[in-house]
Structures are given as structure tokens and as C-alpha cells.
PLY file of the C-alpha trace (Angstrom):
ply
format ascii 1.0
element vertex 104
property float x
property float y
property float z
element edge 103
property int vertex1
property int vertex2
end_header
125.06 75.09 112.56
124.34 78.46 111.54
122.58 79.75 108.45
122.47 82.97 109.37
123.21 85.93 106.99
124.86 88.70 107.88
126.17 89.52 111.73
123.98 87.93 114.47
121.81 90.31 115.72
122.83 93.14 113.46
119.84 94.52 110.84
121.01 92.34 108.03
120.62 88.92 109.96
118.16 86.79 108.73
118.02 83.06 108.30
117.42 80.05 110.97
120.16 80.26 113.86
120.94 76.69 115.73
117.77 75.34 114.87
115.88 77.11 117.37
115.75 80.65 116.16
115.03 82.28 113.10
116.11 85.95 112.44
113.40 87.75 109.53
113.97 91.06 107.98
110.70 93.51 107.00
110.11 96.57 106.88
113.37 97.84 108.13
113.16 95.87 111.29
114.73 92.75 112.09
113.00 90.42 114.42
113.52 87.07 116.63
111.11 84.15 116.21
110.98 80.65 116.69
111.43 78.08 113.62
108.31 78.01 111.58
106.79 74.85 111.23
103.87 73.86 109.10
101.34 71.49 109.57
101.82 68.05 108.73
98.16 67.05 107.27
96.31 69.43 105.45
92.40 69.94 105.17
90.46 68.75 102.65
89.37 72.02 101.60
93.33 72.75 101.55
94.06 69.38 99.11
90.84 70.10 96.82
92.25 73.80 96.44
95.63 72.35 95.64
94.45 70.13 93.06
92.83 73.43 91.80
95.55 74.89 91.27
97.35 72.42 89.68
94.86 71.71 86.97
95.01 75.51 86.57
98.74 75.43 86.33
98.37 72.88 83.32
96.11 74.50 81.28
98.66 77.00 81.12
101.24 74.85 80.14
99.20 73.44 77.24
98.22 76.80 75.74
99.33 76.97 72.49
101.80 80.40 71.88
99.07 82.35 70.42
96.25 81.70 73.15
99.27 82.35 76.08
99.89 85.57 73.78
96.54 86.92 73.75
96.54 86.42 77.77
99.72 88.57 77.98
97.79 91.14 76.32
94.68 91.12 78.33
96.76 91.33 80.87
98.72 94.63 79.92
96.72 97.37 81.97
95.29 95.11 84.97
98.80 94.68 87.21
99.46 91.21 86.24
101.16 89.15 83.55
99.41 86.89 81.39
100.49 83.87 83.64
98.64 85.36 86.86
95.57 86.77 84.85
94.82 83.05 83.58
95.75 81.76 86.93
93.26 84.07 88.66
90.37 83.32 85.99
90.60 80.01 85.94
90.25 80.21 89.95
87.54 82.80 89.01
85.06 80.90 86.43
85.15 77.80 88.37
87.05 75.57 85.78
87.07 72.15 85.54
89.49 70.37 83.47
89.85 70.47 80.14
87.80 73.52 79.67
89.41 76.90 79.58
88.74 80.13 81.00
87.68 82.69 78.57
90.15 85.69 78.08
88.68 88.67 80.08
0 1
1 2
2 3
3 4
4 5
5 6
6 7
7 8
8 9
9 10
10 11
11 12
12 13
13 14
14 15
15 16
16 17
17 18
18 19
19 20
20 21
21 22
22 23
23 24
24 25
25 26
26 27
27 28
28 29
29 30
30 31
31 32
32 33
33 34
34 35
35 36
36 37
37 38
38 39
39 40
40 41
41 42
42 43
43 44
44 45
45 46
46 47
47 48
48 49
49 50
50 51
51 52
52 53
53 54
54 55
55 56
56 57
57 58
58 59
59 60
60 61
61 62
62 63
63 64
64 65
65 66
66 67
67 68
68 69
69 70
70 71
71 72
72 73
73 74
74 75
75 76
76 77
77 78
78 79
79 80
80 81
81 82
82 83
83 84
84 85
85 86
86 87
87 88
88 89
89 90
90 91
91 92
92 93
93 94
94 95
95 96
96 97
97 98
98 99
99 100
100 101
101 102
102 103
């Protein structure tokens, strides 16, 4: 079945046709490809960086208000919001749980 969107082969299609094709829109172009598929098993390297992030992700979530506050506001002038600055520090210091990045 169809998931496209939009007329088939128009510029608005996009979506997986049939289960062989997949129509993607960028950059004012819309192209053909076949059905992405990722890899079943991932590295090690790939796990240990997930894990990474997921610690990181947690230590967010246990900030209290004020701490998550004064991360918003470091975070006024550098192109990110307070959730991506800590994300990108804690990636940056090397963290290991529980400790917490310090506020740039």
C-alpha cells in the first residue's frame, strides 16, 4: 500500500511507495531511492555512545528548575537552548554519571 504524500511523482511526493521505493523532498528537488534500511547490530563504539547519551539525557531530567534555568541562560547568545547546551557539555567534559557538567 501506498504512503505516499502528495501526487506520485509530482514535487510534493514524499513517503515510501509499495515498499520498494521511497520518494524524499530537499532542497526543492524531489528524488527516487530505495527503502532505507539500517543496520541490525550496532558497534560497540555505537552502544557505548548511546549509553552516553542517555546518562546525559538524565542528568537533564533530574536538574532541579533553577540549575535547568541557569542553562537556558548560558545558552541565550550561543544558538542553542539550554537542553542542547547541557547535552553538548556533558558530551564535551567527558561526564560520568552522577557528576554534572559545569555551566559554560
Amino acid at each position: 500500500m501506498a504512503t505516499v504524500k502528495g501526487p506520485l511523482f509530482s514535487v510534493a511526493a514524499t513517503g515510501k511507495f509499495n515498499g520498494i521505493m521511497e520518494f524524499r523532498t530537499g532542497s526543492g528537488k524531489t528524488t527516487v531511492h530505495g527503502i532505507r534500511s539500517c543496520p541490525a547490530n550496532r558497534s560497540q563504539a555505537q552502544q557505548a555512545q548511546a549509553l552516553r547519551f542517555i546518562h546525559a539525557v538524565a542528568g537533564w531530567k533530574a536538574l532541579s528548575l533553577i540549575n535547568k534555568n541557569r542553562w537556558k541562560a548560558a545558552a541565550v547568545h550561543t544558538g542553542h537552548n539550554g537542553y542542547q547546551l547541557y547535552i553538548s557539555e556533558y558530551q564535551t567534559q567527558n561526564i560520568q554519571p552522577p557528576a554534572q557538567p559545569i555551566v559554560p
